[in-house]
C-alpha beads as a LAMMPS data file, in Angstrom:
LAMMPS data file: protein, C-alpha beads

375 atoms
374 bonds

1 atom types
1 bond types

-500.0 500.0 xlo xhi
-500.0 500.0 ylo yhi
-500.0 500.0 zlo zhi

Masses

1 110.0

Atoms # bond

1 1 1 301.329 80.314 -314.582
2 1 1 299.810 77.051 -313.976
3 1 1 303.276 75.163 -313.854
4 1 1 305.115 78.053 -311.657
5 1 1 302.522 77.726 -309.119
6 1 1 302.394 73.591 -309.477
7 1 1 306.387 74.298 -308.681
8 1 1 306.072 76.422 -305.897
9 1 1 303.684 74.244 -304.526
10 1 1 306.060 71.127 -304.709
11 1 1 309.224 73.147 -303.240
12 1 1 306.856 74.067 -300.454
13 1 1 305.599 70.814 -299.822
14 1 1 309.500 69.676 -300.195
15 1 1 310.706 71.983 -297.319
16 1 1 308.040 70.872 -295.185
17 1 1 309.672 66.872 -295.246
18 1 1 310.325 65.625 -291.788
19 1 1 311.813 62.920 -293.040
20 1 1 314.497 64.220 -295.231
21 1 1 316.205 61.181 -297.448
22 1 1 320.327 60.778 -297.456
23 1 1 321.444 59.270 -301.061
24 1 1 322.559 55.449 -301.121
25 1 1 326.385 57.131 -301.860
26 1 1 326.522 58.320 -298.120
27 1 1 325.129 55.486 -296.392
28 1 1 327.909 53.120 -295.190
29 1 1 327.134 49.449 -294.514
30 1 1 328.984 48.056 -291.474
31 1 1 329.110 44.768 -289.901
32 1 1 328.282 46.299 -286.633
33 1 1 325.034 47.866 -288.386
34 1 1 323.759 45.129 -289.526
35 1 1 324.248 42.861 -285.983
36 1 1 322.765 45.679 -284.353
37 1 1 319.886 45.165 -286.532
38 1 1 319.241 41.913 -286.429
39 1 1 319.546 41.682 -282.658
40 1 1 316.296 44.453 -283.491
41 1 1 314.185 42.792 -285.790
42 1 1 314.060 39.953 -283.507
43 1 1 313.201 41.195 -280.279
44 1 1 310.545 43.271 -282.144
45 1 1 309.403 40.093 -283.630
46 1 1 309.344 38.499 -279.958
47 1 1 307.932 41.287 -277.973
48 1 1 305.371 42.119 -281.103
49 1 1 304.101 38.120 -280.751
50 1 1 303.927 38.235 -276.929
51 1 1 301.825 41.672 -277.333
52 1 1 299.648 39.875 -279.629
53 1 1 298.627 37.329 -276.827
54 1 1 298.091 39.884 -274.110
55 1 1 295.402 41.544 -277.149
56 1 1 293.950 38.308 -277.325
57 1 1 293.442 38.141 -273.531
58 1 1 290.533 39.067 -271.838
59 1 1 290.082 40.325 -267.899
60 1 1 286.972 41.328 -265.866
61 1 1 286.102 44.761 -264.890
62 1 1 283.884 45.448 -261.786
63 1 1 281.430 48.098 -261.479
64 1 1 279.220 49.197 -258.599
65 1 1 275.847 50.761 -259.079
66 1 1 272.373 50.606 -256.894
67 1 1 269.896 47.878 -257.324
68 1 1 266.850 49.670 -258.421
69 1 1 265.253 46.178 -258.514
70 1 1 262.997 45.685 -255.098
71 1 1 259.640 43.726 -256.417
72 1 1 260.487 41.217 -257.873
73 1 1 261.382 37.644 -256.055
74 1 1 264.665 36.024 -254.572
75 1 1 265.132 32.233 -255.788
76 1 1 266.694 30.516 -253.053
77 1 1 267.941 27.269 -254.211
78 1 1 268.452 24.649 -251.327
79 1 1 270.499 21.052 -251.520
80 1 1 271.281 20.003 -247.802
81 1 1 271.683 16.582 -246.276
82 1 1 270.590 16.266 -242.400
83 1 1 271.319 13.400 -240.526
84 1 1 267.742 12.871 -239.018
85 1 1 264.553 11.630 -240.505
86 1 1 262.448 13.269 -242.504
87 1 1 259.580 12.599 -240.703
88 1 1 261.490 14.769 -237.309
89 1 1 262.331 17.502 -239.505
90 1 1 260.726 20.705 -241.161
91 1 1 262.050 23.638 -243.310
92 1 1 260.567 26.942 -244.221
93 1 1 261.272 30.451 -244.525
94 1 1 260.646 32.974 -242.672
95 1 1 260.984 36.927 -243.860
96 1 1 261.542 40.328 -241.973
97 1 1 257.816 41.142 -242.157
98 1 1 257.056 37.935 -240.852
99 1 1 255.682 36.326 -243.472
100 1 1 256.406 32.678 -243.686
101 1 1 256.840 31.459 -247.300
102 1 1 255.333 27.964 -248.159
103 1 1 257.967 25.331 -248.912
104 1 1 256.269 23.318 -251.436
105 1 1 259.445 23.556 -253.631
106 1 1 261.315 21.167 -251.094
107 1 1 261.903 17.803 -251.635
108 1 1 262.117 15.277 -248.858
109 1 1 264.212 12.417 -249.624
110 1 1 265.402 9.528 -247.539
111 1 1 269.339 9.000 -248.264
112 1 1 272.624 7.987 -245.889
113 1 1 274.787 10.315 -244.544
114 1 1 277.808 8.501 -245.254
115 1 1 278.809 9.762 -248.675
116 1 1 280.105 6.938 -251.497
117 1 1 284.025 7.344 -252.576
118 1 1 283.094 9.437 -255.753
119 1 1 280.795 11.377 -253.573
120 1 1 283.381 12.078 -251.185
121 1 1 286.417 12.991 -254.192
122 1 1 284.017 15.172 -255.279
123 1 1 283.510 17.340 -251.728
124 1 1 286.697 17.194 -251.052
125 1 1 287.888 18.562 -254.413
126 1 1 285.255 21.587 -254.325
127 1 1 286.436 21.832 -250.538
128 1 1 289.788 22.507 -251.974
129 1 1 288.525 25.608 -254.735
130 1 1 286.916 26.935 -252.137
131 1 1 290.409 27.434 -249.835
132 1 1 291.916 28.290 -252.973
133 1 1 289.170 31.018 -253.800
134 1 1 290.078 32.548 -250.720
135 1 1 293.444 32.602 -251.035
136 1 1 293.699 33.785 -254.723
137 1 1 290.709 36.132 -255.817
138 1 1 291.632 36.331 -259.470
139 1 1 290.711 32.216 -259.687
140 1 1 287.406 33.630 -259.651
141 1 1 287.349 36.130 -262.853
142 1 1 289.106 32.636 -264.337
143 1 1 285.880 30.464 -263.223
144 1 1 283.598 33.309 -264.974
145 1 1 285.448 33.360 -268.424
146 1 1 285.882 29.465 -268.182
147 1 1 282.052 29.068 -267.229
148 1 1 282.766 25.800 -265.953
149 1 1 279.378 23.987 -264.964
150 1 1 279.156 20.392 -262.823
151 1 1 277.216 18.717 -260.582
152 1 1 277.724 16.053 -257.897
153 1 1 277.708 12.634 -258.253
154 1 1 274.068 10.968 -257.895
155 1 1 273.715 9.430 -255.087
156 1 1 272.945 5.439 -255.130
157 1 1 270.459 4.228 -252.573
158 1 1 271.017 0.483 -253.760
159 1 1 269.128 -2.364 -252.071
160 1 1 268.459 0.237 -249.008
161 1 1 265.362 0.354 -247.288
162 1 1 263.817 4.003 -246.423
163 1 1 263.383 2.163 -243.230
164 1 1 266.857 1.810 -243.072
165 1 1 268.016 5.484 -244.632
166 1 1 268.863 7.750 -241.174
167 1 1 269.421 11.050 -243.243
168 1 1 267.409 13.142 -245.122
169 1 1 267.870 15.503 -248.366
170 1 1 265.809 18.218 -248.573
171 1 1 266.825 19.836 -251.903
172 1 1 264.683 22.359 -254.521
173 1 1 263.881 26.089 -254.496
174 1 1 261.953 28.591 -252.959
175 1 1 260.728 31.744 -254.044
176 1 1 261.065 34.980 -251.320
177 1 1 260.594 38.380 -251.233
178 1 1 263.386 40.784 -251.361
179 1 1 263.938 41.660 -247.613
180 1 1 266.232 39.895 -245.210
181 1 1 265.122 36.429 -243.783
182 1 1 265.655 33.711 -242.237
183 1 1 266.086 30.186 -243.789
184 1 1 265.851 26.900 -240.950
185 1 1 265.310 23.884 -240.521
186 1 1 264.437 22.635 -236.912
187 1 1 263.143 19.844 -235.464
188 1 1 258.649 19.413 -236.276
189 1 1 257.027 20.281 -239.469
190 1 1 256.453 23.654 -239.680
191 1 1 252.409 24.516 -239.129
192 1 1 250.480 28.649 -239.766
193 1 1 250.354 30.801 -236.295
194 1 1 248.571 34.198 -236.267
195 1 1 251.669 35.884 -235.222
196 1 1 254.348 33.962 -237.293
197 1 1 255.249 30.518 -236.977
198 1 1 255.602 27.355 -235.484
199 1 1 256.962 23.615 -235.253
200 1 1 255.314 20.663 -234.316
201 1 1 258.091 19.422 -232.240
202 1 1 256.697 18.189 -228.666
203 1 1 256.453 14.591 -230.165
204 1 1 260.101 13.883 -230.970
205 1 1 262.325 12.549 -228.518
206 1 1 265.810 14.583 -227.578
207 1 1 267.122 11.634 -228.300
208 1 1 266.538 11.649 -231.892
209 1 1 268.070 14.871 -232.480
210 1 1 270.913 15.183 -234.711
211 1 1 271.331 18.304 -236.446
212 1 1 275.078 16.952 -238.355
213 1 1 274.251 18.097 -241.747
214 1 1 276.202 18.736 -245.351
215 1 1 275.260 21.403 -247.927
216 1 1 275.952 20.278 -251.494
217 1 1 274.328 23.633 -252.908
218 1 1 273.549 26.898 -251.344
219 1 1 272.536 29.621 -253.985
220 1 1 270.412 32.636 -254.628
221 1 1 268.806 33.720 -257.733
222 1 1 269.320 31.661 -261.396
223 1 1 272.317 29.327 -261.155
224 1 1 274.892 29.814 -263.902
225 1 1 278.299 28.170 -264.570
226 1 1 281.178 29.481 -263.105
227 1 1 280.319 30.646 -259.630
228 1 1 280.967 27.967 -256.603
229 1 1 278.672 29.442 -253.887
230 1 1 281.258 29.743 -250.548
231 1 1 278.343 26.961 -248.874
232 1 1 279.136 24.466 -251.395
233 1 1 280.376 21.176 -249.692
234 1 1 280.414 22.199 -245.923
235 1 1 280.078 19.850 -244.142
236 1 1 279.250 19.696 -240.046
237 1 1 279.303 16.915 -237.263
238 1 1 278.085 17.472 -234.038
239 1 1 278.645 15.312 -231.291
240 1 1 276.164 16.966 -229.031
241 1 1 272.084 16.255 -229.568
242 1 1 271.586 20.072 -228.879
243 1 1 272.921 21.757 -231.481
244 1 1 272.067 24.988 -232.623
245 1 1 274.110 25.870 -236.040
246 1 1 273.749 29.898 -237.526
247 1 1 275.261 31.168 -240.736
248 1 1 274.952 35.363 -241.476
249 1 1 274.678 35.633 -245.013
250 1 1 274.873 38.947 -246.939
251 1 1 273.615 38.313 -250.665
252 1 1 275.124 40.862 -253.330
253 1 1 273.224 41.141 -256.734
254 1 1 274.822 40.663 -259.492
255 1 1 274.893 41.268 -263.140
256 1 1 277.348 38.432 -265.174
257 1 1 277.943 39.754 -268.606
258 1 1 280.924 37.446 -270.511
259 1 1 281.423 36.139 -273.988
260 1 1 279.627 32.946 -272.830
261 1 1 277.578 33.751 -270.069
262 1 1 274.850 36.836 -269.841
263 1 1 272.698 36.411 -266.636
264 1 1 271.696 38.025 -263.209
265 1 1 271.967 36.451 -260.334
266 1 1 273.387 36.962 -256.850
267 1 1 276.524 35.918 -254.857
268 1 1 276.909 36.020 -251.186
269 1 1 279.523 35.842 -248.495
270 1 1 279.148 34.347 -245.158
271 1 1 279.823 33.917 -241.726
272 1 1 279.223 31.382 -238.981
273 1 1 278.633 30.233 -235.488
274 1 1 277.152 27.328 -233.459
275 1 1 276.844 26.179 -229.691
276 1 1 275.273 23.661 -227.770
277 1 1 271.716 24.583 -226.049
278 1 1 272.361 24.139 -222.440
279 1 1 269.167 25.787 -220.719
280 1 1 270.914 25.060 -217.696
281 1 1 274.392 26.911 -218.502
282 1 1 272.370 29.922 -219.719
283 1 1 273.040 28.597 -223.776
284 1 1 269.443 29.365 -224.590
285 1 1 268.154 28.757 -227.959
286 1 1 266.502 26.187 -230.325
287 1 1 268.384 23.372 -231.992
288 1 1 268.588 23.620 -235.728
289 1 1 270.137 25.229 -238.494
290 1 1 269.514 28.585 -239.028
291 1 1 270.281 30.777 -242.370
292 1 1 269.732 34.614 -241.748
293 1 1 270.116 36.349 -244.764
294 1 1 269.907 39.831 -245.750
295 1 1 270.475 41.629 -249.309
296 1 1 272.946 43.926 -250.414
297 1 1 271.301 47.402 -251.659
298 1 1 274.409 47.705 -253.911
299 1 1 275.008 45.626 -257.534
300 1 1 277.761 44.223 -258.781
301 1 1 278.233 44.433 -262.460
302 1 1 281.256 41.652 -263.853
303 1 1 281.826 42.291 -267.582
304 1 1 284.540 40.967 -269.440
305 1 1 286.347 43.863 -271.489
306 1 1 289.183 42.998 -274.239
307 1 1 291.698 45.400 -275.490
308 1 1 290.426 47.651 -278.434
309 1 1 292.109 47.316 -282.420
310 1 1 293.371 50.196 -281.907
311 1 1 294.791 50.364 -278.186
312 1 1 297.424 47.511 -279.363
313 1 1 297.948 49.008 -283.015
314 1 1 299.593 51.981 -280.970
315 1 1 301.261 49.706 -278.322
316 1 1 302.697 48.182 -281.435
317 1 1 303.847 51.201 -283.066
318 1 1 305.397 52.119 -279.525
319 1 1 307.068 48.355 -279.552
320 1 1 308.870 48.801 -282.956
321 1 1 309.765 53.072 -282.910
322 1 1 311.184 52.543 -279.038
323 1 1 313.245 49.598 -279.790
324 1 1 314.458 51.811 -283.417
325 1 1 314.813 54.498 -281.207
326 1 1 317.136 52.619 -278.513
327 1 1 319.212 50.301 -280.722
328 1 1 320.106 53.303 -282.601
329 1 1 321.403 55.465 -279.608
330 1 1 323.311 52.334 -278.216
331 1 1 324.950 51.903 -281.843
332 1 1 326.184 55.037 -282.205
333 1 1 327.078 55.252 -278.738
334 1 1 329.035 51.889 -278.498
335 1 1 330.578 53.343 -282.094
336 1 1 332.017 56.540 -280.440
337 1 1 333.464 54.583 -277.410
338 1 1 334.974 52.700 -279.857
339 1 1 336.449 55.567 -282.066
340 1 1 337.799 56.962 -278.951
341 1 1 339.592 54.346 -278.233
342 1 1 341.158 53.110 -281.246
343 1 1 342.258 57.160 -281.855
344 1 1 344.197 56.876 -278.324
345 1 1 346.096 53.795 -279.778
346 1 1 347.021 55.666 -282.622
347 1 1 348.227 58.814 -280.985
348 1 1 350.751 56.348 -279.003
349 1 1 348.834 57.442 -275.466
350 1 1 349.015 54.035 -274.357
351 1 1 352.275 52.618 -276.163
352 1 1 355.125 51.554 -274.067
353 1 1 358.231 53.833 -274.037
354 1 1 361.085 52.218 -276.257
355 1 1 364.510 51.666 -274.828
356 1 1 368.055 53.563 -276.344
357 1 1 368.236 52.632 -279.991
358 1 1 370.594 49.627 -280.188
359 1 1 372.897 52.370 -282.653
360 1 1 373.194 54.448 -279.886
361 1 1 374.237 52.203 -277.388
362 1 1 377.206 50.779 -279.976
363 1 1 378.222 54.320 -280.208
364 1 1 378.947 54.976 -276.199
365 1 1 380.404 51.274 -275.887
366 1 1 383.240 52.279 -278.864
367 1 1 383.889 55.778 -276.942
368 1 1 387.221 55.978 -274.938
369 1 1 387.098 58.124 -271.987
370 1 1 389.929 60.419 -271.974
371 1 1 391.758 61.091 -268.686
372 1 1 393.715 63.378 -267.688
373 1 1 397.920 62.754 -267.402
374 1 1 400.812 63.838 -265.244
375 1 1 404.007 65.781 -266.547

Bonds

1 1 1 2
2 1 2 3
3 1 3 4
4 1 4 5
5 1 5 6
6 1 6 7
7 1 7 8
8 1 8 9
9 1 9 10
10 1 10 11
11 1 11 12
12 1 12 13
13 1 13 14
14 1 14 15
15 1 15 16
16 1 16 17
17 1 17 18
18 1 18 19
19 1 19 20
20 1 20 21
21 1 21 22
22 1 22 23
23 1 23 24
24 1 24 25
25 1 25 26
26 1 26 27
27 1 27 28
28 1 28 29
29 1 29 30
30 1 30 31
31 1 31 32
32 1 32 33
33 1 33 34
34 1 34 35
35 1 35 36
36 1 36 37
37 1 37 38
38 1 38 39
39 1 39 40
40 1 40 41
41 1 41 42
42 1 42 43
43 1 43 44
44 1 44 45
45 1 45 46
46 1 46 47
47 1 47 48
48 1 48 49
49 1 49 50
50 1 50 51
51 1 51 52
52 1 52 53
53 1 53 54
54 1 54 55
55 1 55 56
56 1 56 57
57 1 57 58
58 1 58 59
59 1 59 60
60 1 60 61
61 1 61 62
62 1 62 63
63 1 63 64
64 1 64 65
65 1 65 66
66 1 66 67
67 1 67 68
68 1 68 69
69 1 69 70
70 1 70 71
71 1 71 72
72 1 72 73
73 1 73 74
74 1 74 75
75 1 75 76
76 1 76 77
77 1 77 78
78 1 78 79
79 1 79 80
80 1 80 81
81 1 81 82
82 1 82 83
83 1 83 84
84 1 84 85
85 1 85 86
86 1 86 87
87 1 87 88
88 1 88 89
89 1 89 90
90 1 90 91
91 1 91 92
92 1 92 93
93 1 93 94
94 1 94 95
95 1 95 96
96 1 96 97
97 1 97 98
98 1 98 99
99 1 99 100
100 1 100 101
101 1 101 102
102 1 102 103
103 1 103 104
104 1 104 105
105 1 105 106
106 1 106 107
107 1 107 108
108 1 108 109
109 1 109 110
110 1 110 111
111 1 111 112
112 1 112 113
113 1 113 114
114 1 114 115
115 1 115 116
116 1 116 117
117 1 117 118
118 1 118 119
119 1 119 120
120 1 120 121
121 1 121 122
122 1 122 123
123 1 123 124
124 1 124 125
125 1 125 126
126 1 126 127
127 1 127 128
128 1 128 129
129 1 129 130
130 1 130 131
131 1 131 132
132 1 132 133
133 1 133 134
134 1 134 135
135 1 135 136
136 1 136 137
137 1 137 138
138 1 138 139
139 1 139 140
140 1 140 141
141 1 141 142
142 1 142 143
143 1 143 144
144 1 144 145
145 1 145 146
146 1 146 147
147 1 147 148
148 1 148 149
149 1 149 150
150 1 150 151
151 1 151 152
152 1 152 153
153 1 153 154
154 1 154 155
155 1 155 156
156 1 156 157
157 1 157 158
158 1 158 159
159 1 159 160
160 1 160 161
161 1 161 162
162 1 162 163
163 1 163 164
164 1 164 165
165 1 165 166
166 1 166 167
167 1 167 168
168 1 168 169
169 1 169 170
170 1 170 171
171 1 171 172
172 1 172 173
173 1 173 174
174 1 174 175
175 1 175 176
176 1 176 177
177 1 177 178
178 1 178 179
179 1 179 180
180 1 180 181
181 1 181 182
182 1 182 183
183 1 183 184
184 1 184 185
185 1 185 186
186 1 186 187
187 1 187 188
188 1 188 189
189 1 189 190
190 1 190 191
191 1 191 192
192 1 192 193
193 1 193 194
194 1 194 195
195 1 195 196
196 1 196 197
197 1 197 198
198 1 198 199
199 1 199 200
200 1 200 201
201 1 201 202
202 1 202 203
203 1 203 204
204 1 204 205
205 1 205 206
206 1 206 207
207 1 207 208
208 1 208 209
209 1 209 210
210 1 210 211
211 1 211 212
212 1 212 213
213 1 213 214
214 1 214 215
215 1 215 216
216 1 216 217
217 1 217 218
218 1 218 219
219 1 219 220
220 1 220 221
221 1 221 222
222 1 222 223
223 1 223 224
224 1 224 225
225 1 225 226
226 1 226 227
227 1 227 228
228 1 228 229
229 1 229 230
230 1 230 231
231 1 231 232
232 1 232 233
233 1 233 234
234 1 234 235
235 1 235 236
236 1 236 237
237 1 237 238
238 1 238 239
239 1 239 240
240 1 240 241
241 1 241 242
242 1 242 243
243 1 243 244
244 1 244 245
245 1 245 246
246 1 246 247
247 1 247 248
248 1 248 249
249 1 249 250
250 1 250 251
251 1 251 252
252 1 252 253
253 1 253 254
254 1 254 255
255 1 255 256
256 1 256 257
257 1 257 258
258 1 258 259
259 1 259 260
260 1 260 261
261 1 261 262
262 1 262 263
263 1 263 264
264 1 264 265
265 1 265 266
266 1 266 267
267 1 267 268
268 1 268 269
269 1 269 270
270 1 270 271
271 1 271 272
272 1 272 273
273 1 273 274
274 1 274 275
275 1 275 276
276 1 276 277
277 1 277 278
278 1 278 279
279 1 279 280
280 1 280 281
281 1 281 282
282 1 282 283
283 1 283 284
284 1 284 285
285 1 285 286
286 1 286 287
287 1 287 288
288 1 288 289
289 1 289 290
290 1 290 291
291 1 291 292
292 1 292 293
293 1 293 294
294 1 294 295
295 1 295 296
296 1 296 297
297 1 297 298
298 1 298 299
299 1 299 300
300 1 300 301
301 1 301 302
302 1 302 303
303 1 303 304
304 1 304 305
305 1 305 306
306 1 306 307
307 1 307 308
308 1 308 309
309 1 309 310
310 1 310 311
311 1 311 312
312 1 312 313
313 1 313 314
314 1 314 315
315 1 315 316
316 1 316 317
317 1 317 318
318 1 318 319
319 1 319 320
320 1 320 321
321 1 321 322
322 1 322 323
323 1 323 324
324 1 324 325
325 1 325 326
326 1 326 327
327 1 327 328
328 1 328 329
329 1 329 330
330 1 330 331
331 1 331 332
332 1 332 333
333 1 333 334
334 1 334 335
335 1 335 336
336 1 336 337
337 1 337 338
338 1 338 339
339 1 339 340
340 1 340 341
341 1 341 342
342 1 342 343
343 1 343 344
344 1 344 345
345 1 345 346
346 1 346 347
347 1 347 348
348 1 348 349
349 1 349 350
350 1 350 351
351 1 351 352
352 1 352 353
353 1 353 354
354 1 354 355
355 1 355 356
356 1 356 357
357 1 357 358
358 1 358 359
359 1 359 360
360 1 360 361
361 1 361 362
362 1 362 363
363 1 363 364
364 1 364 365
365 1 365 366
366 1 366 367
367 1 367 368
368 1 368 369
369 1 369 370
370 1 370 371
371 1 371 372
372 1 372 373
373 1 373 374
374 1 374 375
């Protein structure tokens, strides 16, 4: 009983085979076959070593969520050159409540405006990312995998006096609240008032002012490799005294989460304007530069993603079955044509009609033709 039901099990299980096998006695080898093949195997080989590199590959995915975050502080980190003294100069922040932040994180330091030749390669290199950036977005989601990190060259004062240094650096950080603000420097150090703030600036001469200035670094929150701030290495001249210059900034959180970098910080993008102060042509105003920033209430979230194991085992399997599949039809497709063909020769479709057998024409060249005679 045992074996009858083992042996209806098997001829069950054998009329359930998909995949039914033909003896090696029917299977014919051909020469086209086995082209056809090989022309197979290899662009599965190809196509199957190209997929492996797109597995390998990495992209980054963007996701948009609300910044819960609203008590804790903004890091504003500041590296601008301005071509006036230190002494004429002040910078500070001031927020939307009106609550000036002290700037004891600046640095005042007496340098020239004129940049050295490595100096200026390496502004006018970032200069160039930053068109680039503009131009091609994905460069970006390359900078974040890459992580790339660099700083400028230092700058040499040499045998310079600070008597003789006409610029000044203020570079360093500050620590904000999270509301909008704005971020200047004018002419006068910057001294308490009851209902905001004010600059000591009645004892410098107009003719002192020169508000020309280059930003080397412009950033908000922790700096990390692989984001170039859109600030970095601007650079403006004016020819005026009375220059006011403005950028709008709008500061996006942002959550960085790659295979080499895990951090939050913040990007920004930004827009800009500046005019001469003429009191006289109605171009009212005070001459500095002027950051007004405000904060985005939406995050960003960058991660990098990679193609799951089993995403491209399935893309594979759809490489090799498709091109089975294909090569297949076009064999035995390319094989009728062809026995269509050759069958039409041999039924004599397309021979050429033969001429009167040679026999033939002997025979009606030997015939007399008999005419009629007269009595």
């Amino acid at each position: 009983m045992r074996r009858l039901t083992r042996k209806k099990a098997l001829t069950l299980v054998k009329e359930l085979d998909a995949f039914p096998k033909v003896p090696e006695s029917y299977v014919e080898s051909t020469a086209s076959g086995g082209t056809v093949s090989l022309i197979a195997f290899t662009v599965m080989a190809v196509l199957a070593f190209l997929e492996f590199f797109v597995y390998r590959n990495t992209w980054m995915k963007y996701e948009y969520e609300v910044d819960k975050d609203f008590s804790s502080k903004l890091k504003i980190n500041v590296d601008i050159t301005v071509a006036m003294r230190c002494q004429y100069i002040g910078a500070d922040v001031l927020d939307l409540a009106e609550t000036m932040v002290a700037s004891d994180g600046l640095k005042y330091e007496p340098v020239n405006f004129e940049l050295s030749p490595q100096q200026r390669l390496w502004q006018m290199t970032l200069l160039h990312i930053q068109e680039r950036l503009r131009v091609e977005h994905s460069l970006q989601d390359l900078l974040f995998k890459a992580a790339i990190k660099g700083s400028p060259p230092a700058q040499t004062q040499g045998e310079d006096s600070s008597t003789s240094l006409s610029a000044c650096r203020i570079h360093g950080h500050l620590y904000v609240n999270k509301v909008a603000g704005n971020f200047h420097i004018t002419v006068g150090k910057s001294i308490p008032h009851p209902r905001g703030h004010a600059h000591l600036a009645a004892l410098v001469s107009h003719d002192s002012f020169n508000f020309s200035h280059r930003i080397d670094h412009l950033s908000f929150g922790e700096a990390i490799p692989g984001i170039i701030s859109p600030l970095d290495g601007t650079e403006k001249v004016s020819a005026d005294s009375n220059h006011m210059f403005q950028y709008f900034i709008t500061i996006v959180p942002t959550k960085l989460n790659t295979y080499k970098v895990s951090a939050e910080t913040h990007q920004y993008s930004v827009t800009e304007q500046e005019r001469v102060i003429n009191h006289a042509a109605g171009s009212h105003g005070v001459s500095g530069i002027f950051m007004k920033y405000d904060i985005s209430s939406l995050m960003v979230k960058v991660t990098e993603t990679h193609m799951p194991l089993w995403q491209f085992l399935i893309r594979l399997c759809g490489i090799i079955g498709g091109i089975f599949s294909t090569t297949g039809m076009i064999h035995s497709l390319v094989g009728f044509l062809v026995d269509v063909i050759c069958c039409r020769f041999q039924m004599g479709i397309y021979k050429p009609l033969n001429k009167t057998p040679p026999d033939v024409q002997e025979n009606s060249g030997n015939s007399e033709t008999l005419l009629p005679t007269e009595n």
